[in-house]
C-alpha positions as CSV (number, residue, x, y, z in Angstrom):
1,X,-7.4,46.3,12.5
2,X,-8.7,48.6,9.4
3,X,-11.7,48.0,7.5
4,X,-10.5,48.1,4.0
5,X,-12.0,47.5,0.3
6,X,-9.9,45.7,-2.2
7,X,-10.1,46.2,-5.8
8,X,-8.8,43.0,-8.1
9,X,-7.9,40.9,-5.4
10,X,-7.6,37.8,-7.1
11,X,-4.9,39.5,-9.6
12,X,-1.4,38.7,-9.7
13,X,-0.6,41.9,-7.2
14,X,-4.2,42.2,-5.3
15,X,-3.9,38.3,-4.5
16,X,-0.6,39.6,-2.5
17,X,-2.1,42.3,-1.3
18,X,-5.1,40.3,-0.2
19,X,-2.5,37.9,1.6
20,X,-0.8,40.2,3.5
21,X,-3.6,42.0,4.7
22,X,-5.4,39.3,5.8
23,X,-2.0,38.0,7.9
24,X,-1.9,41.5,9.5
25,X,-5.3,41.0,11.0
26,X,-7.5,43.2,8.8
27,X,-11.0,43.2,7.6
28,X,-11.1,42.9,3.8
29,X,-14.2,43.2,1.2
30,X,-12.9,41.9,-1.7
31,X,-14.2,43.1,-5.0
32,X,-13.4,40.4,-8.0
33,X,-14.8,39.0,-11.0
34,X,-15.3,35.8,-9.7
35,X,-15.5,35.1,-6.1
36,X,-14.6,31.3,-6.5
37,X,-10.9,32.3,-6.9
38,X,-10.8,34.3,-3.8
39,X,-9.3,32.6,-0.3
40,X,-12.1,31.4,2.2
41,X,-10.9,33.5,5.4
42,X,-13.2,34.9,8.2
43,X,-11.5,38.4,7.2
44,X,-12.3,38.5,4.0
45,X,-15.6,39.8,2.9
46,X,-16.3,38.1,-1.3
47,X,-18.3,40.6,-3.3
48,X,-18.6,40.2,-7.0
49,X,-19.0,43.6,-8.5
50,X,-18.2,45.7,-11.6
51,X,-16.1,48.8,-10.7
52,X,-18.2,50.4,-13.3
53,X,-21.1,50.7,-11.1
54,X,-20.1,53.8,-9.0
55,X,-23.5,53.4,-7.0
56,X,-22.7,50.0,-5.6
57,X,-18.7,50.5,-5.2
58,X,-19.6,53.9,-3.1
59,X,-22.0,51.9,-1.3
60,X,-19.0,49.2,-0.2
61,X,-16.8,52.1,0.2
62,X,-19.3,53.6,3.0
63,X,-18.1,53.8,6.4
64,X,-14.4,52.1,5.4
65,X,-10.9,52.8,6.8
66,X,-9.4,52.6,3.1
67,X,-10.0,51.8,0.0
68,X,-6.6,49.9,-2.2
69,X,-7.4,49.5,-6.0
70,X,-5.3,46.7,-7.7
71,X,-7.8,46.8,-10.6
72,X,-6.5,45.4,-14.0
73,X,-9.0,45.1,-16.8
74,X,-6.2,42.4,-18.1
75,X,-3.4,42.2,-20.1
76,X,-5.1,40.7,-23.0
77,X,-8.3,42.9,-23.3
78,X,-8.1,44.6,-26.5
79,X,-10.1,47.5,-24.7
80,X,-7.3,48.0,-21.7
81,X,-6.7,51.5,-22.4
82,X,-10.2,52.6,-23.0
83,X,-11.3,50.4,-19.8
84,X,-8.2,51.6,-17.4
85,X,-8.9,55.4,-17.7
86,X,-12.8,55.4,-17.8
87,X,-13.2,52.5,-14.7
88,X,-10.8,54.9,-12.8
89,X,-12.6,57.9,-13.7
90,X,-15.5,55.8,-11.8
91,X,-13.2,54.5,-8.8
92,X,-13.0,57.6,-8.3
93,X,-16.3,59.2,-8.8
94,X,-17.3,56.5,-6.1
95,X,-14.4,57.0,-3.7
96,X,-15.7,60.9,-3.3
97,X,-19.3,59.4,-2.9
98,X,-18.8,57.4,-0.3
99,X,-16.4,60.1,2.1
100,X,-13.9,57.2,2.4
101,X,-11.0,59.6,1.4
102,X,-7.8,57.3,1.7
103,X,-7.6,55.6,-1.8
104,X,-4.3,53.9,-2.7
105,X,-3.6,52.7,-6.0
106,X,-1.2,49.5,-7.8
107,X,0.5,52.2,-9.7
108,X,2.4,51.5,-13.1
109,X,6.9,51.8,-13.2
110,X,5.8,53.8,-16.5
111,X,5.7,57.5,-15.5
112,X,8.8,57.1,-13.2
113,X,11.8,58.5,-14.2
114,X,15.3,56.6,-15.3
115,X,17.0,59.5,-16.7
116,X,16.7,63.7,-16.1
117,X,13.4,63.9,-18.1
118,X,13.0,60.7,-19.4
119,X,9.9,58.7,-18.4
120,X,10.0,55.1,-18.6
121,X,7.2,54.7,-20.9
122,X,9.2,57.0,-23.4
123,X,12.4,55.1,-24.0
124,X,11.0,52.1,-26.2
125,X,11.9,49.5,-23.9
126,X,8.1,48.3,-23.1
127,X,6.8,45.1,-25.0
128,X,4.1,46.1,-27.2
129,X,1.8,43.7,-25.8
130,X,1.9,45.6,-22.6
131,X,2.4,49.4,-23.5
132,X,-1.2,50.1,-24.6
133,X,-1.7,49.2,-20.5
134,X,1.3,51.3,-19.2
135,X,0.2,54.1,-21.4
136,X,-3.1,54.3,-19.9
137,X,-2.4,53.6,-16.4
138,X,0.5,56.6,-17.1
139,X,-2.5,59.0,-17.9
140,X,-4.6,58.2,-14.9
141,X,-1.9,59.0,-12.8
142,X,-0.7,62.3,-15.0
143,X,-3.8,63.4,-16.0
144,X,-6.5,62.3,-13.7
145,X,-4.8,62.0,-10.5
146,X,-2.4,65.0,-10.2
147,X,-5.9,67.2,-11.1
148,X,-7.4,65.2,-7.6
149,X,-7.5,67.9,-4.6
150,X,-10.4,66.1,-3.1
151,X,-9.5,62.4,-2.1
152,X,-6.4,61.8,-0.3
153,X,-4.6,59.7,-2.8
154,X,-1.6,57.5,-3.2
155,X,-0.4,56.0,-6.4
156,X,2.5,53.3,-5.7
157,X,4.5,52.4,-8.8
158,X,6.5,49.3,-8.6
159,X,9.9,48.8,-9.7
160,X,10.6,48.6,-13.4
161,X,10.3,44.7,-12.7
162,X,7.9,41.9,-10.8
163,X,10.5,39.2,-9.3
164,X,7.1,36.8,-9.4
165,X,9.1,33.8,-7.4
166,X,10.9,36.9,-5.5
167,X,10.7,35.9,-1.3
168,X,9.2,37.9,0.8
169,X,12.3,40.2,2.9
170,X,10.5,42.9,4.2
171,X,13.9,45.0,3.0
172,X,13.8,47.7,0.3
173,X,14.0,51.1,-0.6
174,X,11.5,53.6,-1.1
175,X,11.7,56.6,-3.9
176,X,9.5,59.1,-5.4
177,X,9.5,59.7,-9.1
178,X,12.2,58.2,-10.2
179,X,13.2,54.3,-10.9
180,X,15.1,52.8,-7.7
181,X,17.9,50.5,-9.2
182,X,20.3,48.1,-7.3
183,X,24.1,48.4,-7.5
184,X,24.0,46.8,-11.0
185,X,21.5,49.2,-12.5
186,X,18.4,46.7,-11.9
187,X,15.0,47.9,-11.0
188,X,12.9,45.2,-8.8
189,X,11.0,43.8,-6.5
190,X,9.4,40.7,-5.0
191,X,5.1,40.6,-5.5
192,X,5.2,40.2,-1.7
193,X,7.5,42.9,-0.9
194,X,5.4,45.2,-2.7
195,X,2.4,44.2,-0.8
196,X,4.6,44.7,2.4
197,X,5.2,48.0,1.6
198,X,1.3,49.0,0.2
199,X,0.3,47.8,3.7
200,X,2.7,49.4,5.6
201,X,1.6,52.6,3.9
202,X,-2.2,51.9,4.7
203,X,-1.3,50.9,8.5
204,X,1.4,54.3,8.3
205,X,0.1,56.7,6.2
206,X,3.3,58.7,4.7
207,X,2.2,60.0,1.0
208,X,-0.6,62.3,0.2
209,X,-1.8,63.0,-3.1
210,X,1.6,61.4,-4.7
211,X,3.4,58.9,-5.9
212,X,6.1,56.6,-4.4
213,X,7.9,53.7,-5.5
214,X,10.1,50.7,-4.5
215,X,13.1,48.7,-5.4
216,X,16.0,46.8,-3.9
């Protein structure tokens, strides 16, 4: 059983995450917005807390196996860019205060590659209503992370789509940096399988200070 601290899970992926940590047996301080929406378990530890407040997230953080952020400032904050890179900045600022060093992060598809050179966030495929959050979430991984030599880091980018009634299979591939597509050119996963594989990599640890991805 690993102590771990949650970021965002009551989100559409933390809430997956949550669930299959809990069913795995570990110990889980959630930190959400609102602590009404989370799951009443004997596991799971409610705090409501502003990842902005780098004293009080270091503090959770102290003496924890892991830390997973699945934080999301939300698809329809007009601020999500501004909000991604500077509460990340403070994730992790606090992260390094606390000495927890194993931080995994709900990664973006955006920064993965579907063609030699080509970035998915450069193609002009992404809904407008959405890129402003890819953009940002693609500079805290290029930017911010790939400078990190201090925490021990994992940034997990999903496939280029969220099958949200997808089943749970426990089957899929793993890749690096670039998109993992089926036999018909698809890239996808289930919510659950996702969380499958984000635990597995907590329980397992496999990737240091990089990212990896998933698909069918």
């Amino acid at each position: 059983m690993a102590k771990v601290v949650l970021i965002g899970a009551t989100g559409f992926v933390g809430s997956a995450i949550l669930n299959e940590l809990v069913e795995r047996g570990h110990e889980v301080t959630a930190v959400v917005r609102d602590v009404e929406k989370l799951p009443k378990n004997d596991l799971i530890k409610p705090v409501k807390e502003d990842v902005g407040n780098e004293e009080a997230i270091a503090k959770l953080l102290e003496g924890k196996d892991a830390a997973i952020s699945a934080y999301n400032p939300g698809w329809n904050n007009p601020n999500i860019a501004q909000d991604t890179i500077v509460n990340y900045r403070h994730i992790l600022a606090a992260a390094k205060k606390s000495g927890i060093g194993r931080l995994l992060i709900v990664g973006g598809a955006g920064t993965l590659f579907c063609a030699p050179g080509v970035r998915v966030m450069e193609t002009g495929v992404l809904p407008n209503e959405i890129f402003n959050g890819v953009l940002s979430l693609g500079y805290v991984y290029l930017n911010i992370l790939q400078n990190e030599k201090e925490l021990d880091w994992v940034f997990f980018s999903p496939a280029g789509m969220f099958d949200e009634k997808g089943e749970r299979t426990g089957k899929f591939r793993l890749g690096k940096d670039d998109l993992v597509v089926d036999a018909e050119g698809n890239s996808h996963i289930s919510v659950q399988d996702y969380a499958v594989a984000m635990a597995d990599e907590l329980e397992k640890p496999a990737h240091h200070r990089e990212r990896f991805t998933i698909g069918y």
